[in-house]
Backbone as numpy.savetxt, mean C-alpha at the origin, in Angstrom:
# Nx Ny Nz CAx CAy CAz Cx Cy Cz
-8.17 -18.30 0.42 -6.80 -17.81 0.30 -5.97 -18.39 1.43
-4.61 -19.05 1.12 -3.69 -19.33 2.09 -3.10 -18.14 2.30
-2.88 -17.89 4.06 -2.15 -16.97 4.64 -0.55 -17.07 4.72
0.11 -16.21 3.73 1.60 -16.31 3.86 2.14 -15.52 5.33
3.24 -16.10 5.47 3.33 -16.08 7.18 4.93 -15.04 6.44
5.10 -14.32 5.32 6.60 -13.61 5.31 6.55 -12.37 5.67
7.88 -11.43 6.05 7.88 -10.32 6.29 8.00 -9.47 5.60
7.26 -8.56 5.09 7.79 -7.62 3.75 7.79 -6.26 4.18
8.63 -5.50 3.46 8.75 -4.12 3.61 7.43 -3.67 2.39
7.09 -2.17 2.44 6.12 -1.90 1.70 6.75 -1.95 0.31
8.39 -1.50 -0.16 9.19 -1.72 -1.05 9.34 -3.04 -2.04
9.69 -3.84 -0.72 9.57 -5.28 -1.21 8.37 -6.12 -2.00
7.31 -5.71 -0.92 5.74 -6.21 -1.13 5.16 -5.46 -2.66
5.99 -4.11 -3.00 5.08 -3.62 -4.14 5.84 -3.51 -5.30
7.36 -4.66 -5.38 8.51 -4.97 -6.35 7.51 -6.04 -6.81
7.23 -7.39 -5.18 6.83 -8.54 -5.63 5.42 -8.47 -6.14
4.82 -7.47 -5.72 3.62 -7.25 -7.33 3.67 -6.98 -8.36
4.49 -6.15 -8.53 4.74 -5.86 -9.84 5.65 -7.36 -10.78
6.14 -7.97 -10.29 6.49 -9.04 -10.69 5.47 -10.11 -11.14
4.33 -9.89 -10.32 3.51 -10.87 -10.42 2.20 -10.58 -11.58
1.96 -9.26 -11.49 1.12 -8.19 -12.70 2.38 -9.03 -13.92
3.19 -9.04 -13.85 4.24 -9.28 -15.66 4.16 -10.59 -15.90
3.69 -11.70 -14.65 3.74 -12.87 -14.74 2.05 -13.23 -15.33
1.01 -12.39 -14.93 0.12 -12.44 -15.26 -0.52 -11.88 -16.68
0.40 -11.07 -16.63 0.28 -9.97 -18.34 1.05 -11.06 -19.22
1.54 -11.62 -19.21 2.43 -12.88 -19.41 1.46 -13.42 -21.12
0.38 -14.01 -19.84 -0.55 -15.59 -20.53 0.14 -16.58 -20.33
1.34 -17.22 -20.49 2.06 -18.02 -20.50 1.84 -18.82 -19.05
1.28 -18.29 -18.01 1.49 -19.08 -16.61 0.28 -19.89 -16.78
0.62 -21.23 -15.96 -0.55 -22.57 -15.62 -1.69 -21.78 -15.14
-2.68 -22.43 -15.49 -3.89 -21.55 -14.51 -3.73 -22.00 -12.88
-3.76 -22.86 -12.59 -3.66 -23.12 -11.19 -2.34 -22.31 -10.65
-1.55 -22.06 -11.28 -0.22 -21.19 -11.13 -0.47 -19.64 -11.15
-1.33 -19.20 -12.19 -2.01 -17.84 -12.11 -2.93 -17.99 -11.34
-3.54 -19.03 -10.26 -4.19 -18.74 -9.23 -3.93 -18.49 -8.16
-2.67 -19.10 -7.86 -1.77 -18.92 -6.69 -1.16 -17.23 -6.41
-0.74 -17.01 -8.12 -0.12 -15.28 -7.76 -0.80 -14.79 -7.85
-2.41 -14.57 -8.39 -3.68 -13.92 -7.97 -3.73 -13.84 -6.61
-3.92 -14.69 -5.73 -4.23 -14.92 -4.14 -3.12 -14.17 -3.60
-1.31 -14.38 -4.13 -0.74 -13.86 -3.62 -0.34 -12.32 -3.42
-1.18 -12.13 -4.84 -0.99 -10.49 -5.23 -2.24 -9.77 -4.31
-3.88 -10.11 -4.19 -4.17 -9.83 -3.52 -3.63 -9.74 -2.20
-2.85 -10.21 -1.70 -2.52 -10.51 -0.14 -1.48 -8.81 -0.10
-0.62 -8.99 -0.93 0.22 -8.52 -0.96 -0.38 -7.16 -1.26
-1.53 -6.42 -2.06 -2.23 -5.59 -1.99 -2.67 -4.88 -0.61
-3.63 -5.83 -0.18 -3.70 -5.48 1.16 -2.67 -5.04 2.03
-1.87 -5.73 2.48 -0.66 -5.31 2.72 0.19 -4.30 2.59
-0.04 -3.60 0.93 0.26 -1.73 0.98 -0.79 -0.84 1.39
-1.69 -1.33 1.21 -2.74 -0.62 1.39 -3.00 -0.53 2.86
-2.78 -1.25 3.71 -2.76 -0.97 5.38 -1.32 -0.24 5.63
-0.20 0.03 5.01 1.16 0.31 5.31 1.05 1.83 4.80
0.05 2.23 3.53 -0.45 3.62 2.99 -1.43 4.11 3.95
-2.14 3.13 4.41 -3.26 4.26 5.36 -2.68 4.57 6.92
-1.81 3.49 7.37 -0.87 3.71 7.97 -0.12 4.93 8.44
0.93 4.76 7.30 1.15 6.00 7.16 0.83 7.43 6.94
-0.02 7.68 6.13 -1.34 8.73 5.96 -1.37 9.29 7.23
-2.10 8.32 7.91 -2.11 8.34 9.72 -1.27 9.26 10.24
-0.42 9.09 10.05 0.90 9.76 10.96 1.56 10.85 9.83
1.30 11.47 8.90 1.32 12.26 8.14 1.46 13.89 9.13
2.09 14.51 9.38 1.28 15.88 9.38 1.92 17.26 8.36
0.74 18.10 8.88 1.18 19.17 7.90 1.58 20.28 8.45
1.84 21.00 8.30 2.82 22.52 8.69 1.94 23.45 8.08
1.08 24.22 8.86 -0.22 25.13 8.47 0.47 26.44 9.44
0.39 27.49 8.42 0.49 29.02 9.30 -0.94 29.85 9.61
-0.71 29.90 10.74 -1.72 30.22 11.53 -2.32 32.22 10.63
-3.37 32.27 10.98 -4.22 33.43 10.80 -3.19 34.54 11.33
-2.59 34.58 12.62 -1.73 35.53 13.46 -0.13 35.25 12.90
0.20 34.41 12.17 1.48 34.29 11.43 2.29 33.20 11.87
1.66 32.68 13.12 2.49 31.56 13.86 2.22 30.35 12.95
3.02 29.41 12.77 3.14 27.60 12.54 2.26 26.68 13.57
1.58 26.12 12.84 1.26 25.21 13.99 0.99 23.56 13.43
0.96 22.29 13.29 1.49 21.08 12.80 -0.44 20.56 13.04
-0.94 20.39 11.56 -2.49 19.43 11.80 -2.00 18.45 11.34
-2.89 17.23 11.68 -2.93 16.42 10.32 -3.86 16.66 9.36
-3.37 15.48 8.64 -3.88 15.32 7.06 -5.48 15.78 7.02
-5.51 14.43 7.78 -7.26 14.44 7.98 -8.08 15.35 8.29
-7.74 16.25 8.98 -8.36 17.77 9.60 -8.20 18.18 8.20
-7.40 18.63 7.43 -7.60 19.66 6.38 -8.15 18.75 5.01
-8.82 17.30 5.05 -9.75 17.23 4.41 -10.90 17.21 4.35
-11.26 17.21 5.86 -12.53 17.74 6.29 -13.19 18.72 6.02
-12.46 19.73 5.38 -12.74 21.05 5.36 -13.24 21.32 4.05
């Protein structure tokens, strides 16, 4: 796979997949041409998928305490459970 060197928002990055899924649902594209937006769609996969776990990351939740108070976990703590 060649490494594209562009900047994408997670918005951008998961428009230009979906563009590329219609180009591929297609049939109509060169194969060496549907190899290129294969490589590029993977890339671009990855790419939400580190920007989703990412975010996840920094997620928290607003849990009321046993005594009635608020107190802020994350995500991850209350799937542990």
């Amino acid at each position: 796979m060649t490494a594209r060197k562009t900047a994408h928002t997670f918005e951008s990055a998961m428009k230009r997949l979906e563009e590329i899924v219609g180009l591929l649902e297609n049939g109509d594209t060169p194969l060496e041409k549907a190899i290129d937006l294969y490589e590029e769609g993977l890339e671009l996969s990855q790419f939400c998928s580190t920007r989703l776990k990412g975010a996840e990351a920094r997620f928290k939740k607003l849990v009321k305490t046993m005594d009635g108070q608020f107190e802020i976990s994350d995500l991850e703590q209350d799937r542990g459970s």
